[in-house]
N, C-alpha and C positions, 0 to 999 in steps of 0.2 A: 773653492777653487777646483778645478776639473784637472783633469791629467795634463791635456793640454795648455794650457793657462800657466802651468808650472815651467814648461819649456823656453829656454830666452828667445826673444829677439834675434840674435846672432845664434844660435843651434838652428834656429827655423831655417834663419838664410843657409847656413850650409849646408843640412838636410837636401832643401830645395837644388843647392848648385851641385851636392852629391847626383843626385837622381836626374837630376839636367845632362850634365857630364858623363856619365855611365850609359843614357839613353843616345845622347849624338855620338857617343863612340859605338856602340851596336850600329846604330845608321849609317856611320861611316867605314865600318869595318867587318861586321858579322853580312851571312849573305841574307838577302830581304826575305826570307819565310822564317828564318830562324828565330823559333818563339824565345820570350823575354817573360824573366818573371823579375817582379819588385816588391820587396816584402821592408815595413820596420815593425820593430819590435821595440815599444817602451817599458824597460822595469830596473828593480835594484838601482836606480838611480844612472842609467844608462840608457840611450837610442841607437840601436840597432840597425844599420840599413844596407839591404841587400839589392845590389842588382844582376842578375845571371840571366845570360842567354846562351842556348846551346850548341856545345860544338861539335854535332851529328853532322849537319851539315856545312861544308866544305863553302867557309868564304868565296865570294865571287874573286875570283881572280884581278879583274879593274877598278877595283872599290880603292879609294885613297888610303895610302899610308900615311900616318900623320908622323909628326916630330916628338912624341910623347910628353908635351908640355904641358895639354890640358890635365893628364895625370899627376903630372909632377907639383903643378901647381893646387890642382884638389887637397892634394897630398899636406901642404903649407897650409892650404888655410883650415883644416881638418887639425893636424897636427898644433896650431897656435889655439887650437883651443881643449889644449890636450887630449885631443883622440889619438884614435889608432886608424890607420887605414890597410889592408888587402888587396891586390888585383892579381889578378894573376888566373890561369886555367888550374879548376877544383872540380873534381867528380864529374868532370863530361860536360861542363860548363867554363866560360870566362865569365870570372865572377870580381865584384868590386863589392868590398864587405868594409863597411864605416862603423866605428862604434865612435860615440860623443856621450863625455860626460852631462849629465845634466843636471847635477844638484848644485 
């Protein structure tokens, strides 16, 4: 069995709808050169996922404000599988930091 092969079903999907949801909120809210890094990390029986783009550069002014529902609701389906979730501006970045059990 490979490292990945260990991972559920349902951590993949949320993984996936993590890194989904942290990237259209960059699109919708960071301004358009502002780089994005995406990082996971599997170990100790946890997955790790990071998404930070940086806030050197000064959002566009006409980019949509959203209702903050797609966070809130990440947040549930992250949480129902006993993770933890993070967002919030960290070291010069807006950062969304997931951690998901995976044993």
């Amino acid at each position: 069995m490979t490292e990945h092969d260990a991972i559920s079903a349902a951590i993949q999907a949320t993984a996936y709808r993590v890194v989904s949801e942290a990237l259209t909120n960059v699109a919708r809210h960071a301004h358009p050169t502002a780089p994005v890094r995406v990082w996971a990390t599997q170990r100790d029986g946890q997955l790790d996922i990071v998404v930070a783009n940086d806030l050197s550069i000064p959002a566009t002014p006409t980019r949509a404000t959203g209702s903050g529902a797609g966070l809130a609701s990440l947040r549930a389906r992250v949480e129902a599988l006993d993770g933890t979730m993070r967002a919030g501006a960290e070291d010069g970045s807006w950062r969304v930091h997931v951690t998901l059990p995976i044993n």
